[in-house]
N, C-alpha and C positions, 0 to 999 in steps of 0.2 A: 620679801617674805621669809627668805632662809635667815637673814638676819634676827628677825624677830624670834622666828624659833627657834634658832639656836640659845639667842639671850635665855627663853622662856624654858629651855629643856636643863643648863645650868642652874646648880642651885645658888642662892644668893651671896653664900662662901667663894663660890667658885670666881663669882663674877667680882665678887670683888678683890679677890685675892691676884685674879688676872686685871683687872681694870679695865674688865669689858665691857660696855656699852652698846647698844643698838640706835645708830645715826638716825634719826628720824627720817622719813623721805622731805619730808618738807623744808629741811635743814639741812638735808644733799644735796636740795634742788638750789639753794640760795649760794650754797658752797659752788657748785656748778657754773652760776652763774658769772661768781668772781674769775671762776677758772677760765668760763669759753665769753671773751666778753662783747657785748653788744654792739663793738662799734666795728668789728672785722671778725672775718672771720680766720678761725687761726689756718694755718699751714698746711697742706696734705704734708704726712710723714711727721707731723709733730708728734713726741713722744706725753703721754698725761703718766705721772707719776702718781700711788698713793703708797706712802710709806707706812701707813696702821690700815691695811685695807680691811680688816674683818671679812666682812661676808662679799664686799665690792659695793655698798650700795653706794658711795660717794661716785662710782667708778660710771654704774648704775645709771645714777642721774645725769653727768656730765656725757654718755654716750645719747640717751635720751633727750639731751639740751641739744647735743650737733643735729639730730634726726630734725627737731624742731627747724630747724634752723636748715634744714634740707640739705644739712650734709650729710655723709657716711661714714659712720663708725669707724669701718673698714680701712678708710682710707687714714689712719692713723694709728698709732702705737698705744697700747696699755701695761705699765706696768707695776705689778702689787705686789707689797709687801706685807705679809703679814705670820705672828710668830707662831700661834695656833692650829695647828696641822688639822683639823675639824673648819674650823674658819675660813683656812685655807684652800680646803677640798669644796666649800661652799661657792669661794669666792671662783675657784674652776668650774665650780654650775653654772653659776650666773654669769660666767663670760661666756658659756654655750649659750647659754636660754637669751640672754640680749645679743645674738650675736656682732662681738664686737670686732670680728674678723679675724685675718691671721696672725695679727701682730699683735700677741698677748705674750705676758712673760709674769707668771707668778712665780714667786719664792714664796718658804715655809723658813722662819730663820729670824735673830732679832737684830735687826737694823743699828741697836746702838752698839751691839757686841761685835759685829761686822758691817761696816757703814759700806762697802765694797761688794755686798750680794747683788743687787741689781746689775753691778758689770759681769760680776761673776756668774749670775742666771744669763745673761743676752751671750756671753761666750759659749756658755754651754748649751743654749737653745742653735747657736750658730754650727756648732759644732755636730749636734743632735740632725739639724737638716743637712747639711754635708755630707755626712754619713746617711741617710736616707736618702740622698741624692743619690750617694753613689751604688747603692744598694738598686734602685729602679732603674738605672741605667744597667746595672750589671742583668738586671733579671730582665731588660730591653734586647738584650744581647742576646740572652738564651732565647727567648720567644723568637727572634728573627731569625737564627741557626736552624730550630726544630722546624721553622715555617719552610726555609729554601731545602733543610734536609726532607719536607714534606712534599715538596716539588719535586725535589733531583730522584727520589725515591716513592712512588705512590705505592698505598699497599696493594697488594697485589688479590684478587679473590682463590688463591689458589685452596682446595678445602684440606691440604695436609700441612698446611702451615696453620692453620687453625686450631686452637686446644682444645681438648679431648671434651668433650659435652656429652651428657645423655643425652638420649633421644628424647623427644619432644613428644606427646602425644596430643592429638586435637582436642577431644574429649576426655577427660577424668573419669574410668573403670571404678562403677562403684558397683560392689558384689554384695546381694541378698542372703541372707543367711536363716537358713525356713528351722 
């Protein structure tokens, strides 16, 4: 559907000056077909490539073709190409909205001016959770110090270690004025 409205919110300059197109679904699903074929089923950990992903709907239909087929997205790799930064941020929807798991890798960029972005997106998504690794481990670290310094040290009720508060009243003093 982003596909479609993206094509339909370009005017007809635009689309054709890019040479964009909108895959039909019923032309992704045939494309699909060739991709995951009938007679086995492919690999857990296989990587599906689309180097003109547009919106993903070729991507789309072949994660849809495994589901049929009672496999799981998940258990596989996706990754897209496409030059259109619009396109591109679509084609990031549609990998949330069909959830195609966590092995997704889009680039924004054109494939024939750097045919070497998809190694260059998977190092830098590699790179991206390493660093989030170590990020959660470090912030594991702190939460387990404040937990044993929460044990070694309980607070204590003492009321001058307590900062300074008004008093509290029960009821709220509302005054008549005759």
């Amino acid at each position: 559907m982003l596909g479609r409205t993206l094509e339909e919110l370009r005017s007809h300059g635009a689309r054709k000056t890019m040479g964009e197109h909108h895959t039909p679904p019923d032309v992704a699903a045939l494309f699909s077909q060739f991709t995951v074929r009938q007679t086995g089923a492919p690999e857990p950990g296989r990587w599906f490539c689309e180097v003109a992903a547009g919106t993903g709907g070729n991507v789309r239909a072949t994660a849809q073709h495994l589901r049929c087929r009672e496999l799981n997205p998940h258990d596989y790799g996706w990754s897209m190409v496409e030059i259109d930064p619009l396109a591109a941020a679509c084609c990031a929807v549609n990998a949330l909205i069909r959830d195609l798991g966590p092995n997704v890798v889009i680039t924004c960029t054109d494939i024939l001016v750097n045919p070497a972005a998809l190694e260059h997106a998977r190092a830098e998504r590699r790179e991206i959770r390493a660093h989030r690794d170590r990020v959660l481990g470090h912030a594991e670290i702190v939460a387990a110090t404040r937990d044993a310094a929460a044990l070694l040290n309980p607070p204590t009720t003492d009321t001058a270690t307590e900062p300074d508060r008004p008093p509290r009243s029960a009821e709220p003093q509302h005054r008549r004025s005759s």
